[in-house]
PDBQT receptor file of N, H, CA, C and O in Angstrom, charges set to zero:
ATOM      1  N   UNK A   1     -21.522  14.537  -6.543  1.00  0.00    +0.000 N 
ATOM      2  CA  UNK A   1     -20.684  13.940  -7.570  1.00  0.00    +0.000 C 
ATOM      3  C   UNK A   1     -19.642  14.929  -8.077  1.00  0.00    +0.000 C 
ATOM      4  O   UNK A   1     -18.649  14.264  -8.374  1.00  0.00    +0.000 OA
ATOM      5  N   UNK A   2     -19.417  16.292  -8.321  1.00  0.00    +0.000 N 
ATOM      6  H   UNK A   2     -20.224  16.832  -8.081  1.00  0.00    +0.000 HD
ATOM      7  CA  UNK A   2     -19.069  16.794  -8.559  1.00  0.00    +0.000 C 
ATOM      8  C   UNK A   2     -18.082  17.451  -7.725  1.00  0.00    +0.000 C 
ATOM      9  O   UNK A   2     -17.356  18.334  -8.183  1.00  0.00    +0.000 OA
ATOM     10  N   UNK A   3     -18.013  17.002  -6.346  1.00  0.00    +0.000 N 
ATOM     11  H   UNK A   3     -18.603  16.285  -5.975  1.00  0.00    +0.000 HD
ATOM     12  CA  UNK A   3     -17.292  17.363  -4.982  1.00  0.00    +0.000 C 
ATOM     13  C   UNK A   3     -16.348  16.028  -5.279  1.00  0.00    +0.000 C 
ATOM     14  O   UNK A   3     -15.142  16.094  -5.040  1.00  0.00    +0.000 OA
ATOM     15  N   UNK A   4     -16.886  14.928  -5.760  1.00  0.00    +0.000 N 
ATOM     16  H   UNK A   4     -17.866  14.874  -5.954  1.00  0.00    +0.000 HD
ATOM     17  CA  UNK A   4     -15.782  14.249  -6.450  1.00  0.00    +0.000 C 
ATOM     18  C   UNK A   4     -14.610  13.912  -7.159  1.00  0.00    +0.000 C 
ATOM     19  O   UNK A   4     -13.622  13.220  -6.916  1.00  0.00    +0.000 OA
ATOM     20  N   UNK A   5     -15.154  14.860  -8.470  1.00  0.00    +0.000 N 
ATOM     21  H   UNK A   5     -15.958  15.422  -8.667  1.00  0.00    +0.000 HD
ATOM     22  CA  UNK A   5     -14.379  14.956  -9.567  1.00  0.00    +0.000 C 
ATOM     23  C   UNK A   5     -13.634  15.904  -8.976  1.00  0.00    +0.000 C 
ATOM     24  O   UNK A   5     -12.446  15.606  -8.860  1.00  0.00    +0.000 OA
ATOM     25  N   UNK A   6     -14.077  17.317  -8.427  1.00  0.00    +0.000 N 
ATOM     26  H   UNK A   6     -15.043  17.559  -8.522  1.00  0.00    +0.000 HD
ATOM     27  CA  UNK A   6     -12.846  18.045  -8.097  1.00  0.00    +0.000 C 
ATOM     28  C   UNK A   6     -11.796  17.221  -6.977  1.00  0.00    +0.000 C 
ATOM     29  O   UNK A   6     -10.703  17.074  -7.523  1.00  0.00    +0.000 OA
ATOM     30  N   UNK A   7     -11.805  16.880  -6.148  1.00  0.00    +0.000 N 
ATOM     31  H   UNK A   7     -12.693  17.000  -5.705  1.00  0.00    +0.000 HD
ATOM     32  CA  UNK A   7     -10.858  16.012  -4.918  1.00  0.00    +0.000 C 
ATOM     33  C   UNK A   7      -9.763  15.034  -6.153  1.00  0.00    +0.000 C 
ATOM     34  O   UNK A   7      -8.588  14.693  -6.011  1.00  0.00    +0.000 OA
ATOM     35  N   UNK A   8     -10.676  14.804  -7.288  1.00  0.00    +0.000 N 
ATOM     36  H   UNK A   8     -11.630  15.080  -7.403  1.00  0.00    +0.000 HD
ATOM     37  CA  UNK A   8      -9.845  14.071  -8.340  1.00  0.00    +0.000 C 
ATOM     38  C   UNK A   8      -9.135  14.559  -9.120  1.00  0.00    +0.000 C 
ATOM     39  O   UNK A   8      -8.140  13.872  -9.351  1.00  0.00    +0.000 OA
ATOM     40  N   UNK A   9      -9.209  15.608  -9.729  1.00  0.00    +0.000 N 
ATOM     41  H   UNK A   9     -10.017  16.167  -9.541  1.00  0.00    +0.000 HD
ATOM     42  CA  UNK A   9      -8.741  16.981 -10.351  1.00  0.00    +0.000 C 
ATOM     43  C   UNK A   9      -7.404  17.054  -9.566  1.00  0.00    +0.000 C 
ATOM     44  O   UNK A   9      -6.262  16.729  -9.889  1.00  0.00    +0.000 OA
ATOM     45  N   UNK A  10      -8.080  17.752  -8.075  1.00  0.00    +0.000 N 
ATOM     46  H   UNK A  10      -9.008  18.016  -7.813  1.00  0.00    +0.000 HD
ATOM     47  CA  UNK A  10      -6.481  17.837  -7.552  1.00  0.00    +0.000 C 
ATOM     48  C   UNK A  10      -5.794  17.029  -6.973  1.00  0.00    +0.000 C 
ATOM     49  O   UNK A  10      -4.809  17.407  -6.338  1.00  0.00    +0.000 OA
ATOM     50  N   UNK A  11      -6.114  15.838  -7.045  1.00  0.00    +0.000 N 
ATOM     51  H   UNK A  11      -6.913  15.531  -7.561  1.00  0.00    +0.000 HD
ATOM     52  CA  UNK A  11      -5.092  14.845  -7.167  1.00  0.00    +0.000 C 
ATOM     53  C   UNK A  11      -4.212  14.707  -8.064  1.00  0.00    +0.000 C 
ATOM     54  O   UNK A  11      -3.028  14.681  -7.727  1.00  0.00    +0.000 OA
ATOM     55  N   UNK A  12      -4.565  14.592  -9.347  1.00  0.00    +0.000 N 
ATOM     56  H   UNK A  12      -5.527  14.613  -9.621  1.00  0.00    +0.000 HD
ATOM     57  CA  UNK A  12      -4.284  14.647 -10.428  1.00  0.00    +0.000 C 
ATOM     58  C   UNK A  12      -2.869  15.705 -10.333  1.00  0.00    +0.000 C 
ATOM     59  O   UNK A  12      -1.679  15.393 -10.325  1.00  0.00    +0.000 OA
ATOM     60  N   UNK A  13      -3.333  16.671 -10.284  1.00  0.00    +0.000 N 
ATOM     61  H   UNK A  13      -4.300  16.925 -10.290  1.00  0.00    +0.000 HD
ATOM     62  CA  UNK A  13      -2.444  18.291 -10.108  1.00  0.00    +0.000 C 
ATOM     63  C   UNK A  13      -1.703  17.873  -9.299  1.00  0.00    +0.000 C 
ATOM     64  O   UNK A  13      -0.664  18.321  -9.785  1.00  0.00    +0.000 OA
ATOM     65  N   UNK A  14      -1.206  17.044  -7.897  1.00  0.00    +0.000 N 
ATOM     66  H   UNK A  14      -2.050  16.680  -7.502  1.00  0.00    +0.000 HD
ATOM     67  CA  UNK A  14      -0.265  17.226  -6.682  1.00  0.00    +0.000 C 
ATOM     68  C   UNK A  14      -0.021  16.292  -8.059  1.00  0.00    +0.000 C 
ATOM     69  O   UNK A  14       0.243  16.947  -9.067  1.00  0.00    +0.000 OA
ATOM     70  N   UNK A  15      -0.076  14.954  -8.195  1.00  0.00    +0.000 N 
ATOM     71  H   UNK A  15      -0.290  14.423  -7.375  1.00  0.00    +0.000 HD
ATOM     72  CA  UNK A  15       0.838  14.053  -8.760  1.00  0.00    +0.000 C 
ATOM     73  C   UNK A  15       1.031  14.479  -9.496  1.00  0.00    +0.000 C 
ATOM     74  O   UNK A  15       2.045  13.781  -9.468  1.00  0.00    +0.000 OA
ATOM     75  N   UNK A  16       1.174  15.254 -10.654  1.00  0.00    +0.000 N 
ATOM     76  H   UNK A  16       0.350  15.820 -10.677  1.00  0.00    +0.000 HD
ATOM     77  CA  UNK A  16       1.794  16.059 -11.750  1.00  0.00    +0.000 C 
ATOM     78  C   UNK A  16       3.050  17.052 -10.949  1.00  0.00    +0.000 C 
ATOM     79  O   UNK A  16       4.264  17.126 -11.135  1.00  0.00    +0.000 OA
ATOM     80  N   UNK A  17       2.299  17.611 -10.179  1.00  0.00    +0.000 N 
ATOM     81  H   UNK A  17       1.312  17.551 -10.028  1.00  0.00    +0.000 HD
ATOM     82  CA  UNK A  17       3.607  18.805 -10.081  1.00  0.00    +0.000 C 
ATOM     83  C   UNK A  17       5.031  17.826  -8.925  1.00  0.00    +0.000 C 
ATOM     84  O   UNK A  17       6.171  18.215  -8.668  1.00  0.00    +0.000 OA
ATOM     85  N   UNK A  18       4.407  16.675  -8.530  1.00  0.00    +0.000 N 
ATOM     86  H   UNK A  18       3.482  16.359  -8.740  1.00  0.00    +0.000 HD
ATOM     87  CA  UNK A  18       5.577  15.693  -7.913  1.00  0.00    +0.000 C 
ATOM     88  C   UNK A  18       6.438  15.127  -9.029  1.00  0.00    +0.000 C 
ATOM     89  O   UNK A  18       7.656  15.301  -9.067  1.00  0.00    +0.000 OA
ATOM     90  N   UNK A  19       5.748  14.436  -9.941  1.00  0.00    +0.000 N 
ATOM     91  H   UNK A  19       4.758  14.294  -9.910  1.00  0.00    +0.000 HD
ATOM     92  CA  UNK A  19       5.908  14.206 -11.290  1.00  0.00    +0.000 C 
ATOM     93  C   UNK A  19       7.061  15.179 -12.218  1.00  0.00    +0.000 C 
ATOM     94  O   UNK A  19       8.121  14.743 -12.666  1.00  0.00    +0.000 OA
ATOM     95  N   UNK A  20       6.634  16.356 -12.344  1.00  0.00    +0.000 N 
ATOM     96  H   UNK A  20       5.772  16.710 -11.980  1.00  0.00    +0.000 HD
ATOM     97  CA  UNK A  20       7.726  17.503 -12.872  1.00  0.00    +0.000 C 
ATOM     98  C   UNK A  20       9.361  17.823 -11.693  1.00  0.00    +0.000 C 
ATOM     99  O   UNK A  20      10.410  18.424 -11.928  1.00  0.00    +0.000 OA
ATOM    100  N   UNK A  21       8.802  17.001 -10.308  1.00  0.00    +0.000 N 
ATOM    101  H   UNK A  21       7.950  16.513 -10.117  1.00  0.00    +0.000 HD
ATOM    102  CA  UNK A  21      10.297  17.803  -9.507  1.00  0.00    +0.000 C 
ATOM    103  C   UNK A  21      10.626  16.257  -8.790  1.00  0.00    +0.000 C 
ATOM    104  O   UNK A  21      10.794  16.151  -7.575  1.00  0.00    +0.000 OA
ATOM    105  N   UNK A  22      10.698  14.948  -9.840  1.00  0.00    +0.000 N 
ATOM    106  H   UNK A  22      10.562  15.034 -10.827  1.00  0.00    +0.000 HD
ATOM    107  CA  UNK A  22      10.770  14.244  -9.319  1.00  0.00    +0.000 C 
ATOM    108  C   UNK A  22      12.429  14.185  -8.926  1.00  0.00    +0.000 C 
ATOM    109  O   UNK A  22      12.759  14.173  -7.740  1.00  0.00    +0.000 OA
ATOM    110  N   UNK A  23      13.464  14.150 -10.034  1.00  0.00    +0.000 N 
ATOM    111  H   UNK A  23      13.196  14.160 -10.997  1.00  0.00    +0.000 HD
ATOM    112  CA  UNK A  23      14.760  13.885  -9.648  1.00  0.00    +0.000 C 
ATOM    113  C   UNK A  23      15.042  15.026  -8.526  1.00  0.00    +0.000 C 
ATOM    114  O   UNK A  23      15.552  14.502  -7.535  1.00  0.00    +0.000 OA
ATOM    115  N   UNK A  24      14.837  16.641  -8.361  1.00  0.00    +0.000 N 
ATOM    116  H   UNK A  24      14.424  17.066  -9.166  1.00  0.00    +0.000 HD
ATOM    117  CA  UNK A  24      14.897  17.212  -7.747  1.00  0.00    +0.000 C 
ATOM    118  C   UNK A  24      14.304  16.631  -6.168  1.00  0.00    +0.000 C 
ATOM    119  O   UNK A  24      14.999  16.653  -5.152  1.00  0.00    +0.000 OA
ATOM    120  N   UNK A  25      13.372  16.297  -6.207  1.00  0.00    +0.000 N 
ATOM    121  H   UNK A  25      12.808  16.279  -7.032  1.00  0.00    +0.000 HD
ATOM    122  CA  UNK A  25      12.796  15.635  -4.914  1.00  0.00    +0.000 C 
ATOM    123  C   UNK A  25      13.332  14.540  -4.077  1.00  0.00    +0.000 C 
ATOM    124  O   UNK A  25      13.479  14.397  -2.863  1.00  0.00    +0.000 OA
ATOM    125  N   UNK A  26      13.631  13.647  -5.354  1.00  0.00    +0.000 N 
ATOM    126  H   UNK A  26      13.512  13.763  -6.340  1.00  0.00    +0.000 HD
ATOM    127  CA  UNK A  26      14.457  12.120  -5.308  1.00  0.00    +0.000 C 
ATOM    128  C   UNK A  26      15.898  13.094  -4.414  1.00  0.00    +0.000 C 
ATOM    129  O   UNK A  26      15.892  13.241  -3.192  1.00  0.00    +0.000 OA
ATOM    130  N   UNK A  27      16.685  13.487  -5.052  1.00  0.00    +0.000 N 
ATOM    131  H   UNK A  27      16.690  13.367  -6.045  1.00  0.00    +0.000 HD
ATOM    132  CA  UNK A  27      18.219  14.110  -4.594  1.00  0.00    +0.000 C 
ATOM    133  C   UNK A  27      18.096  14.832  -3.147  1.00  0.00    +0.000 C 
ATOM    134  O   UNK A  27      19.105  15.193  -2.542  1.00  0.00    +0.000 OA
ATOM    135  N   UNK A  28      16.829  15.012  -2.651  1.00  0.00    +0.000 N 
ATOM    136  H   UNK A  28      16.008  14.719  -3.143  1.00  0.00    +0.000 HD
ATOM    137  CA  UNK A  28      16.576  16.280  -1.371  1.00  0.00    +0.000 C 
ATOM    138  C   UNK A  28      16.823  14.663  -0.952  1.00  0.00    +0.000 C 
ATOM    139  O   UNK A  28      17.973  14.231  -0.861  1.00  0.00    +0.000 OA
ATOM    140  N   UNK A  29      15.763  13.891  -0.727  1.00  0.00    +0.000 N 
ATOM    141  H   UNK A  29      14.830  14.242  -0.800  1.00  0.00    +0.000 HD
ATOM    142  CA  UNK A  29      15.504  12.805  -0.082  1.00  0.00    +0.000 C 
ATOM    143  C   UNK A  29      16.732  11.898   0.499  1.00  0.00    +0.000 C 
ATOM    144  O   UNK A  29      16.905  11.577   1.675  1.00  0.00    +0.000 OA
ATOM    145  N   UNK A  30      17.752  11.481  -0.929  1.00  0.00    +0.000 N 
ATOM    146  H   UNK A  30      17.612  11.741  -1.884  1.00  0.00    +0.000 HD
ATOM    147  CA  UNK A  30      18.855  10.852  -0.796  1.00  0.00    +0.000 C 
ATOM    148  C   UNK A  30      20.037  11.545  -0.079  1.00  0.00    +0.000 C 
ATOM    149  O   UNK A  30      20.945  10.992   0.541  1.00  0.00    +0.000 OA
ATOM    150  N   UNK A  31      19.807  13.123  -0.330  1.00  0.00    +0.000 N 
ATOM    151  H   UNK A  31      19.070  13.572  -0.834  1.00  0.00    +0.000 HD
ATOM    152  CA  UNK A  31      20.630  13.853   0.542  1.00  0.00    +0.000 C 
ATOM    153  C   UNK A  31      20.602  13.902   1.728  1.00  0.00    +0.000 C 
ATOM    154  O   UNK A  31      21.612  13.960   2.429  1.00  0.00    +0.000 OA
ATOM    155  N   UNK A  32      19.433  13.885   2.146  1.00  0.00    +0.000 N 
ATOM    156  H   UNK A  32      18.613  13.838   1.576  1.00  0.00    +0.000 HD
ATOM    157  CA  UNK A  32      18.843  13.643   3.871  1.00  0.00    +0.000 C 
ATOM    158  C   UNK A  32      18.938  12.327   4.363  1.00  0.00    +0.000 C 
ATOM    159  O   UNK A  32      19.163  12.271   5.572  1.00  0.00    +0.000 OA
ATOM    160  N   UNK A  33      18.857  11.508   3.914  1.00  0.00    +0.000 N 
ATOM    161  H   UNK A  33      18.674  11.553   2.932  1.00  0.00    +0.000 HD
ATOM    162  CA  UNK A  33      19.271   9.970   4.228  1.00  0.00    +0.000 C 
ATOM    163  C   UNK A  33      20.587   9.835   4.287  1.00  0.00    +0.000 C 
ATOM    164  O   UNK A  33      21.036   8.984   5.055  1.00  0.00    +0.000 OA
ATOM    165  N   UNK A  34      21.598  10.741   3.391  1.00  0.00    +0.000 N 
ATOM    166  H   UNK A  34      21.232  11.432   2.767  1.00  0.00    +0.000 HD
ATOM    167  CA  UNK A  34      23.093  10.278   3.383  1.00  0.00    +0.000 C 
ATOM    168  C   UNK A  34      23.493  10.919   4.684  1.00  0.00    +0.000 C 
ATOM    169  O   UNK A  34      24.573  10.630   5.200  1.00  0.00    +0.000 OA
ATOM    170  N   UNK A  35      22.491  11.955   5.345  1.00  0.00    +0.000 N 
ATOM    171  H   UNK A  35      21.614  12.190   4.926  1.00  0.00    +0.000 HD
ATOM    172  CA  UNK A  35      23.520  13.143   6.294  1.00  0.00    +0.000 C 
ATOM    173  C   UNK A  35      22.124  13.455   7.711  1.00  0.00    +0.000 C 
ATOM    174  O   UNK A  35      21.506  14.440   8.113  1.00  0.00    +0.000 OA
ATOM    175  N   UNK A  36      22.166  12.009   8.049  1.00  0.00    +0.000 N 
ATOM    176  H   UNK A  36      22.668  11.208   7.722  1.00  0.00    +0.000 HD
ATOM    177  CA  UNK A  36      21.528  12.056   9.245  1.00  0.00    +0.000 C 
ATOM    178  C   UNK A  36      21.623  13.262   9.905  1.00  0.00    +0.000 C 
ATOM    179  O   UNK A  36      22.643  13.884   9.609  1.00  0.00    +0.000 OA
ATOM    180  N   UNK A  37      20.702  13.937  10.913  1.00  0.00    +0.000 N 
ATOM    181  H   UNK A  37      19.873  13.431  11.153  1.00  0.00    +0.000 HD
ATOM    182  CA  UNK A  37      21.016  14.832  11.824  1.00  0.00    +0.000 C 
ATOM    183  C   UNK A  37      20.025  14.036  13.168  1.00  0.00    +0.000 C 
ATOM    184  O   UNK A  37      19.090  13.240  13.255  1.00  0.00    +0.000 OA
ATOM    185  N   UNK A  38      20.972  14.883  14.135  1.00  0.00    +0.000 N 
ATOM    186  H   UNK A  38      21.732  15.530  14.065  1.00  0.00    +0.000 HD
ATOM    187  CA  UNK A  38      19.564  14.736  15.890  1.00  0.00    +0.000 C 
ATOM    188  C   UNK A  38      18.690  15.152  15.382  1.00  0.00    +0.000 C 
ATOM    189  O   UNK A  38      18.663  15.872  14.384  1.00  0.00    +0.000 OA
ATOM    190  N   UNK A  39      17.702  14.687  16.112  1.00  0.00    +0.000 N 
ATOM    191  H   UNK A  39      17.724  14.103  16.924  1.00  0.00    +0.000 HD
ATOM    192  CA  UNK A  39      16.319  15.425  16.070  1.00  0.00    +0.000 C 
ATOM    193  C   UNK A  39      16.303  16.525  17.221  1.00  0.00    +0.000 C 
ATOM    194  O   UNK A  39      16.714  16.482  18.380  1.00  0.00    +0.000 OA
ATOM    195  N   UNK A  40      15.427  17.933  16.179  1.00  0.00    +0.000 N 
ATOM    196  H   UNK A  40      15.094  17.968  15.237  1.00  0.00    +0.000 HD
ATOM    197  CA  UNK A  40      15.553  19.235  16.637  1.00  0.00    +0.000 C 
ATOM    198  C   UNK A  40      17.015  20.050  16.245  1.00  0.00    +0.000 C 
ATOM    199  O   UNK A  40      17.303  21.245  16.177  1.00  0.00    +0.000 OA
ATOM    200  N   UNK A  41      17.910  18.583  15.988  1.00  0.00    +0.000 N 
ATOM    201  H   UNK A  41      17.677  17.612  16.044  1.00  0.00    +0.000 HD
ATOM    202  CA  UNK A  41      19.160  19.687  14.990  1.00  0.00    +0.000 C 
ATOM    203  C   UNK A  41      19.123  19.340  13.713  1.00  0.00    +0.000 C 
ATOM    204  O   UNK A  41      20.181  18.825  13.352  1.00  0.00    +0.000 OA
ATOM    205  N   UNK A  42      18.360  19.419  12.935  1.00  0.00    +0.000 N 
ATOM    206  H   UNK A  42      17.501  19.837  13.228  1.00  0.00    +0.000 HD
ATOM    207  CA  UNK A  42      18.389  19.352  11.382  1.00  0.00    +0.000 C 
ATOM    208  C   UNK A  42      18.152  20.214  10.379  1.00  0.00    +0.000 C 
ATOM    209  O   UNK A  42      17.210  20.299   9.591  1.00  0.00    +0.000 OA
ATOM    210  N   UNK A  43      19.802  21.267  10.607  1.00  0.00    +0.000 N 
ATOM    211  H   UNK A  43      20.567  21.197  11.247  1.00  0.00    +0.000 HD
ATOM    212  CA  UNK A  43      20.161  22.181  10.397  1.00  0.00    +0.000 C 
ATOM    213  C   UNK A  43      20.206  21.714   8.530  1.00  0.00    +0.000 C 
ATOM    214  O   UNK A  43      19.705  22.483   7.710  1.00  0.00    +0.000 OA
ATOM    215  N   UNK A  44      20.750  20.625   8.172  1.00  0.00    +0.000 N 
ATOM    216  H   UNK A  44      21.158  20.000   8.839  1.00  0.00    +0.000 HD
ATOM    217  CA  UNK A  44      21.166  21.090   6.569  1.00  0.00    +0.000 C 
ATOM    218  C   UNK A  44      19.914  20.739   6.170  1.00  0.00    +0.000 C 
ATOM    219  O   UNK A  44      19.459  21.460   5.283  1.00  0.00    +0.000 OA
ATOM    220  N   UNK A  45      18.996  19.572   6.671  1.00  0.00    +0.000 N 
ATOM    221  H   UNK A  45      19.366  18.986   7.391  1.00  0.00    +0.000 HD
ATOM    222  CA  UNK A  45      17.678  19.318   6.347  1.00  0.00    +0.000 C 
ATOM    223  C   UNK A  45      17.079  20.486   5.790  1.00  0.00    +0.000 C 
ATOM    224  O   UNK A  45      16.533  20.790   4.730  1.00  0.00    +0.000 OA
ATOM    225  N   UNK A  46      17.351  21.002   6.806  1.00  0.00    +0.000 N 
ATOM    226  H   UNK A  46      17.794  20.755   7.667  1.00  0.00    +0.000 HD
ATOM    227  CA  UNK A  46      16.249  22.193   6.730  1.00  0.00    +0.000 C 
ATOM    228  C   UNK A  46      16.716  23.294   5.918  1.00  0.00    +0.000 C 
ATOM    229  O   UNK A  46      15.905  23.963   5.277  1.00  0.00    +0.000 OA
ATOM    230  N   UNK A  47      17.680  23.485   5.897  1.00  0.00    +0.000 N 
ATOM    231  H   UNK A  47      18.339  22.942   6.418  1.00  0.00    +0.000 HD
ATOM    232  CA  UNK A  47      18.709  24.788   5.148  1.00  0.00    +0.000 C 
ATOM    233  C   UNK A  47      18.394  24.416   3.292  1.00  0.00    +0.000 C 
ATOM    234  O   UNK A  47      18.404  25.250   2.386  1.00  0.00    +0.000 OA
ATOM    235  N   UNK A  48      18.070  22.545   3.140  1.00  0.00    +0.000 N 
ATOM    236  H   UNK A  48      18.062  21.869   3.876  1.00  0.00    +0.000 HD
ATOM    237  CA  UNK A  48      17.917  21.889   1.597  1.00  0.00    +0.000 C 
ATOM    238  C   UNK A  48      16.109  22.241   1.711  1.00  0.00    +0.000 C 
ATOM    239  O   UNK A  48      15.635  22.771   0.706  1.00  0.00    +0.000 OA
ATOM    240  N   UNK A  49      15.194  21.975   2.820  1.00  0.00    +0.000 N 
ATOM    241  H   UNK A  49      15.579  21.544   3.636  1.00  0.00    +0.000 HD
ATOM    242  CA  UNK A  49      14.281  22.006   2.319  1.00  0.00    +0.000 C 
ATOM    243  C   UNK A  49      13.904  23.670   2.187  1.00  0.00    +0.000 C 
ATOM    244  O   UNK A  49      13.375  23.984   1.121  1.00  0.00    +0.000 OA
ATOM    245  N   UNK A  50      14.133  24.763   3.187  1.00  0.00    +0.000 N 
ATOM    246  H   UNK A  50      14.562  24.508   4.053  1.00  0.00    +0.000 HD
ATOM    247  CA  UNK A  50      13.813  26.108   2.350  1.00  0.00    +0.000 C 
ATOM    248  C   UNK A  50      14.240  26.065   1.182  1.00  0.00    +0.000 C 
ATOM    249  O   UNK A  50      13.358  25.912   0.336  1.00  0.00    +0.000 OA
ATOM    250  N   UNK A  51      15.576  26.167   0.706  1.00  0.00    +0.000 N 
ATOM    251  H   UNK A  51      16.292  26.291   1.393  1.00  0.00    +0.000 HD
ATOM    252  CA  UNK A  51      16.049  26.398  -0.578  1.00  0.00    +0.000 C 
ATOM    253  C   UNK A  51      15.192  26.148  -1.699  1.00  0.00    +0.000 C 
ATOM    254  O   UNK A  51      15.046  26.845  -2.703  1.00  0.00    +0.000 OA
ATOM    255  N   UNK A  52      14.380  24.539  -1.251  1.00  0.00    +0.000 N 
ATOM    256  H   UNK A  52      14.499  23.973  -0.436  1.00  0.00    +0.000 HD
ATOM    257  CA  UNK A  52      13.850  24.047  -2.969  1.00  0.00    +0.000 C 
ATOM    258  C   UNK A  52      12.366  24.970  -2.582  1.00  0.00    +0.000 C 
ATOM    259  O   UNK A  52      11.736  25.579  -3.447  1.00  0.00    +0.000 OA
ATOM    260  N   UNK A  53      11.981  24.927  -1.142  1.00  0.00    +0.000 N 
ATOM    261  H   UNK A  53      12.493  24.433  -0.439  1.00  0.00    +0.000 HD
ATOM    262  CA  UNK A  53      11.174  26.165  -1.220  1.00  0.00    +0.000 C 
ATOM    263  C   UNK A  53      10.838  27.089  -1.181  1.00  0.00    +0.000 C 
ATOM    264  O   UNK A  53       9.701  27.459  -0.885  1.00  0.00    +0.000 OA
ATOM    265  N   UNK A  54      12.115  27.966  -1.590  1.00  0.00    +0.000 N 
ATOM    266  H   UNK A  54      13.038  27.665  -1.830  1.00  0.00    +0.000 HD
ATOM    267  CA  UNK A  54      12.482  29.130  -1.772  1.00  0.00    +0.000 C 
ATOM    268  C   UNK A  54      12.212  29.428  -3.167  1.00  0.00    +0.000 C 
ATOM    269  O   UNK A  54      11.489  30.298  -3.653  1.00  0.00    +0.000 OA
ATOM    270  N   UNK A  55      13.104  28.326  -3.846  1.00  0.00    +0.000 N 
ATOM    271  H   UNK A  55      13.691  27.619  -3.450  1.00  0.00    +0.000 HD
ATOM    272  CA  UNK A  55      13.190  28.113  -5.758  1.00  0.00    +0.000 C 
ATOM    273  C   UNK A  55      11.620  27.922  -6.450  1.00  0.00    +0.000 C 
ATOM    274  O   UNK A  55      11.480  28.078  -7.663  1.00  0.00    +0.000 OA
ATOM    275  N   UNK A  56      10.318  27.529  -5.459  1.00  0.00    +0.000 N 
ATOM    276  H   UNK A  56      10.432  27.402  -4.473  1.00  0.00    +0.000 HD
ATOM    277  CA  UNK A  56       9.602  27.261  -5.994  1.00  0.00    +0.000 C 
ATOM    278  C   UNK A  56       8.969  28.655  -5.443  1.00  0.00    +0.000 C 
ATOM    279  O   UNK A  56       7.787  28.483  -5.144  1.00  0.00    +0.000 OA
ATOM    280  N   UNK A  57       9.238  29.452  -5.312  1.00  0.00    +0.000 N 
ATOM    281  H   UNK A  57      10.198  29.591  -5.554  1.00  0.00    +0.000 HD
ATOM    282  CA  UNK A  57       8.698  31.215  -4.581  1.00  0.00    +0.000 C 
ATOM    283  C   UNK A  57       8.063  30.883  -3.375  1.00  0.00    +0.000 C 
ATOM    284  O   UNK A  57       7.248  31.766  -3.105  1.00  0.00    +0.000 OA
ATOM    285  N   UNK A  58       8.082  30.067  -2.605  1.00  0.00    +0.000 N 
ATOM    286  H   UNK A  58       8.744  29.350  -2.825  1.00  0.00    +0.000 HD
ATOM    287  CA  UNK A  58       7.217  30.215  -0.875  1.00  0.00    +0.000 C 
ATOM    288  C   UNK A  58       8.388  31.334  -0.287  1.00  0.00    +0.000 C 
ATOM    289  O   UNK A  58       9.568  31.417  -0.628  1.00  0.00    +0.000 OA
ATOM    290  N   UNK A  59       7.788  32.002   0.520  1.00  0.00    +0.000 N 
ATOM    291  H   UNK A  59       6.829  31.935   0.798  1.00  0.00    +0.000 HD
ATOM    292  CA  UNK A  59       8.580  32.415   1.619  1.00  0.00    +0.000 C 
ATOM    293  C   UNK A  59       8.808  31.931   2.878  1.00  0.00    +0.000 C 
ATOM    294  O   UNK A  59       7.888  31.979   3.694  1.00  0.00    +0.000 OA
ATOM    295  N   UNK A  60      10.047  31.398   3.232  1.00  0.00    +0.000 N 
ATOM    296  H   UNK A  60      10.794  31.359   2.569  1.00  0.00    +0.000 HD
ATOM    297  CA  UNK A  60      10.430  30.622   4.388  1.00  0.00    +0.000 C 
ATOM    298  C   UNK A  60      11.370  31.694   5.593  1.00  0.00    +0.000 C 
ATOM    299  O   UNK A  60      12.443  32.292   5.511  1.00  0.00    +0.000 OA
ATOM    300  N   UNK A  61      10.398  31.556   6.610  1.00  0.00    +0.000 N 
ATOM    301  H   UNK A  61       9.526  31.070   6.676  1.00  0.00    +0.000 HD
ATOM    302  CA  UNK A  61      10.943  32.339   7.702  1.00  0.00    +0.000 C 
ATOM    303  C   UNK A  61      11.256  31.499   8.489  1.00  0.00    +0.000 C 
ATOM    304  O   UNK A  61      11.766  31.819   9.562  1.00  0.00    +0.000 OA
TER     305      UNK A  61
């Protein structure tokens, strides 16, 4: 029961911290929909998604 509540806990926690970067998230999304790329060339895709996970401290190599 208690292997429960935690799996619920961090649920809780992802939907909160989606919750706090929603317009930020929303704008990646709409940006990538406005500016199709090939697949295997999704150069700005990718150039928008390090950035916001750069801003949130991951390191992206």
């Amino acid at each position: 029961m208690l292997k429960n509540k935690s799996i619920t806990e961090k649920k809780r926690n992802i939907e909160e911290a989606v919750d706090r970067r929603d317009s930020e998230l929303r704008q990646l999304a709409l940006n990538i929909h406005a500016h199709p790329e090939l697949g295997y060339q999704e150069y700005k895709a990718s150039d928008w998604l390090s950035t916001l996970l750069e801003k949130e401290g991951f390191a992206v190599k």
